[in-house]
LOSE-241686 format. One record per atom (N, C-alpha, C): x, z, y; residue in one letter. Coordinates in steps of 0.05 Angstrom, whole numbers, plus 5000, padded with zeros to 4 digits. Layout:
<gudos>
XZYa...
</gudos>
This chain:
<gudos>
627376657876x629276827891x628076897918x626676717932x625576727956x623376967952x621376867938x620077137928x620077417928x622977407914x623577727906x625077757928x626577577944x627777767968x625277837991x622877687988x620677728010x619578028006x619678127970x618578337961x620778577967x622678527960x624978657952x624878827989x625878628004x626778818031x624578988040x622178938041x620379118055x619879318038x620479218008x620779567991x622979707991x625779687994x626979777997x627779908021x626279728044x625479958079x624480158075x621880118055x620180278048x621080618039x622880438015x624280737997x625380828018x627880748036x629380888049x627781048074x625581028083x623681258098x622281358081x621381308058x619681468044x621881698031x624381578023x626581818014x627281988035x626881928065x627882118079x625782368090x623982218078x620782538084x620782708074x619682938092x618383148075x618483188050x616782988045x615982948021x616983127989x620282968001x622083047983x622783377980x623383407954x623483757956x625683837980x625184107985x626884158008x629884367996x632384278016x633484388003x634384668019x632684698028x633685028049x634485128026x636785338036x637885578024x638785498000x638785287985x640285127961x644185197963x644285047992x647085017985x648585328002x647685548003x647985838007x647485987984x646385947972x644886127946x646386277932x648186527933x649886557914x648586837894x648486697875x647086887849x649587227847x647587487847x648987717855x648787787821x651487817821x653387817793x655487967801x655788267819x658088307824x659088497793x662188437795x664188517777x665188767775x665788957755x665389147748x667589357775x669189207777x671289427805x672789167806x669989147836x671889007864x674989017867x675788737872x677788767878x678288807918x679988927921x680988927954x680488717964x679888837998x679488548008x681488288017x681488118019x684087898017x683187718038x685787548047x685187298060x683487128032x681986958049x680286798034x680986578046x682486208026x682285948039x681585898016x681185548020x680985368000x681185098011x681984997988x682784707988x682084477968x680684317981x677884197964x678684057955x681883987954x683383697943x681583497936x680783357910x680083077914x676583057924x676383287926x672683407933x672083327959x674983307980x674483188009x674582948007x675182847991x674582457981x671282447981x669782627968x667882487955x664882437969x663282417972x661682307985x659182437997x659882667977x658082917968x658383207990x660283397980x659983578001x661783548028x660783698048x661083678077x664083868066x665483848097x668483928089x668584188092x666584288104x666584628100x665184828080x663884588061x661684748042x664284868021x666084798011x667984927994x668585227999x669985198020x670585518033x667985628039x665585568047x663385728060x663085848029x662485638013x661385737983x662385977972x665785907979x668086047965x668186367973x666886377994x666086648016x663986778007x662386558012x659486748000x659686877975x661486747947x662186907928x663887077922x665887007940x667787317935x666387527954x665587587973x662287787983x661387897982x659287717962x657387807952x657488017917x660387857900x661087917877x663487957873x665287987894x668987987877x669888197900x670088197921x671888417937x670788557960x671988747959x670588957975x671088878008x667889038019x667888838047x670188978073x671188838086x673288938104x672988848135x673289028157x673488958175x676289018195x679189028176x681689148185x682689008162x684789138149x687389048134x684788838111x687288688099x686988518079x689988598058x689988508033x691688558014x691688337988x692888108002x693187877993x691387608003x691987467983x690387187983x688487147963x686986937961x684586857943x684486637944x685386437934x684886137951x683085967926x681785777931x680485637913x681985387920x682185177893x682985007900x681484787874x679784507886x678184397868x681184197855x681284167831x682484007818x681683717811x679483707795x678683417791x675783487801x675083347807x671483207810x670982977813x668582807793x668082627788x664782497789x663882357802x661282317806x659882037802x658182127781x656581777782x653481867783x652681617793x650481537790x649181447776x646181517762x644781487742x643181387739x641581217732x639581037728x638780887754x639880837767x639680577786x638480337787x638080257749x636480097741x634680107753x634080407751x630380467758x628680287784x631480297798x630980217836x629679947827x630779777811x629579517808x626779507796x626679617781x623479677764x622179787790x622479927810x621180037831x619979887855x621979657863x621879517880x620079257865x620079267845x618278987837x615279097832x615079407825x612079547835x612179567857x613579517885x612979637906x613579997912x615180057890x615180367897x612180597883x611180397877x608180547853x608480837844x611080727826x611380957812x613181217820x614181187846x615281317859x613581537881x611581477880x608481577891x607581757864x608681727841x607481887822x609182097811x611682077831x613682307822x616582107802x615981787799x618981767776x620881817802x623481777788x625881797807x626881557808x629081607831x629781367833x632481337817x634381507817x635581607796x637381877802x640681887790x641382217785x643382157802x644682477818x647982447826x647982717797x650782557783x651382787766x654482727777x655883067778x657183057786x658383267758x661983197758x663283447745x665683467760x666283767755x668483937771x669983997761x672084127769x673984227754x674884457781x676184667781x677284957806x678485037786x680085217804x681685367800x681785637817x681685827816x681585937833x685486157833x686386197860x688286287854x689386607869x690386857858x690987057868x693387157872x694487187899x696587217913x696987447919x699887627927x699887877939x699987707970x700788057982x701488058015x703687788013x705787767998x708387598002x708087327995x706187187986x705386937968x706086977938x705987197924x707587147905x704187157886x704986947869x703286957844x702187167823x699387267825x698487477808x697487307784x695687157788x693487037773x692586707773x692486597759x690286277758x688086297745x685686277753x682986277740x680986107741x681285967720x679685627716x677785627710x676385447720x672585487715x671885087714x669885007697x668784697707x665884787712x665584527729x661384577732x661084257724x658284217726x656283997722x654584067727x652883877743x650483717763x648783557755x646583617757x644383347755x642383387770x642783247790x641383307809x638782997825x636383007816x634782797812x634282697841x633682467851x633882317874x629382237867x627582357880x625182277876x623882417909x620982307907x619782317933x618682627928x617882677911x616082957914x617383157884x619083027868x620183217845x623083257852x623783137865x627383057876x628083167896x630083027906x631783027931x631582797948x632582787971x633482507983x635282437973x635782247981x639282077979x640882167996x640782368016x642382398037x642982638026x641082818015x641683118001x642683077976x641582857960x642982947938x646382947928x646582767934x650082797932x651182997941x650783117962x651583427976x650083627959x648783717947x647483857931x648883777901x649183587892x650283587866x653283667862x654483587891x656983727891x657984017896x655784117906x655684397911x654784587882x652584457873x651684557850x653584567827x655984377824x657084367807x660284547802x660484597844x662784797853x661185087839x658385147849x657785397840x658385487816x657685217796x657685337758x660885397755x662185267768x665485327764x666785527770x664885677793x665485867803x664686157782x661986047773x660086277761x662486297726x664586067722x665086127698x668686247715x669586297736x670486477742x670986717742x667386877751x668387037761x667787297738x666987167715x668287437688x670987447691x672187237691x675687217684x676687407710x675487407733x676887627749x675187867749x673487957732x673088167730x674988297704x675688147690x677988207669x680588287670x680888047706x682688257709x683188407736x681988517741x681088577768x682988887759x682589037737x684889317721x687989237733x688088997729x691188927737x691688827759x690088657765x690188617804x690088847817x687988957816x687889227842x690189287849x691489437824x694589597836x696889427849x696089177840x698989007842x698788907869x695288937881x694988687898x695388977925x694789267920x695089487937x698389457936x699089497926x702489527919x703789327935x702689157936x704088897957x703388967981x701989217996x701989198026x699889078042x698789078058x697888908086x697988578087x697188468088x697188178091x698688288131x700488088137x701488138165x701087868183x700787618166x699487318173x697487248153x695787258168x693387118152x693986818140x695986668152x696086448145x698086468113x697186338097x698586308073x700986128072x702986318069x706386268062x706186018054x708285848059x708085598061x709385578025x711285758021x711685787987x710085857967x707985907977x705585917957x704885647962x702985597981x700885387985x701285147966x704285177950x704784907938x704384927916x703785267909x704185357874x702385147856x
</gudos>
């Protein structure tokens, strides 16, 4: 026991600066990236929130990456850009997400090489994460147009030069897994984007940006 704790701590110092280098792939522009898929007729422009429900529990994304995400894709792909009136809501709201960790075993096989094989690209192991959203469309008044459900999944590898860090990956697997949820959205509002337009013009002006306290519970 004495042994392996003599080996054990100075490798595991080890991993934790060697995970935080360079080294590791970089994740610029990862958690921005939104793939241009716009939908056949934009819908109007709308207030945009979201609400990360059990996603602000988790360990993974920062508390503004939901809505930043949620922005960059309605944008770039769902509604037309505005700098005056708005004509409704858009709100995203994450339902379940669930995250484990994956071969952790490995850390032990690692630490009894010294980290060897971690110099040759193995990992140390996965954040896989799964999602579940919703995304939801409101007139000017809170009143209910639409619900549009999407899940993602993540696998996102923790290694020195094929990977991530440990500090990125959990924020990257949670992001990556909001995007696929999002990406199986946004056909469903191009489907119905024929029936939103008129309904969501027909309702008027948004006059508070803030969302009616009789929606927010829908």
């Amino acid at each position: 026991m004495k042994l392996y704790s003599f080996i054990a701590r100075p490798a595991l110092a080890a991993a934790a600066v060697l995970l935080g280098l360079s080294s590791c792939m970089s994740v610029k522009g990862s958690f921005s990236h939104i793939p241009t898929a716009v939908i056949t007729k934009r819908l109007p422009p709308m207030e945009i929130t979201a609400d990360p429900g059990p996603l602000a529990m988790n360990d993974g994304a920062l508390p503004d990456d939901p809505l930043r995400l949620f922005k960059s894709e309605l944008q770039h792909n769902v509604v037309e850009a505005t700098d005056t009136a708005t004509y409704g809501y858009i709100r995203l709201v994450v339902t379940k997400v669930h995250t484990i960790r994956k071969g952790r075993s490995l850390q032990a096989a690692q630490v009894i090489t010294m980290l060897v094989p971690s110099i040759f690209g193995a990992p140390l192991e996965w954040y896989n994460t799964d999602l579940e959203a919703e995304v939801q469309v409101m007139d000017a008044s809170g009143q209910l147009l639409g619900t549009y459900t999407g899940k993602g999944t993540s696998n996102v590898k923790v290694a020195m030069y094929h990977g991530y860090s440990q500090t990125d990956a959990p924020r990257l697997a949670d992001v990556i897994a909001l995007r696929e949820a999002l990406n199986q959205v946004r056909p469903q509002l191009d489907t119905a984007s024929t029936r939103l337009n008129p309904l969501l013009m027909a309702g008027g002006p948004v006059n508070n940006p803030t969302l009616p306290s009789s929606a927010s519970n829908k």
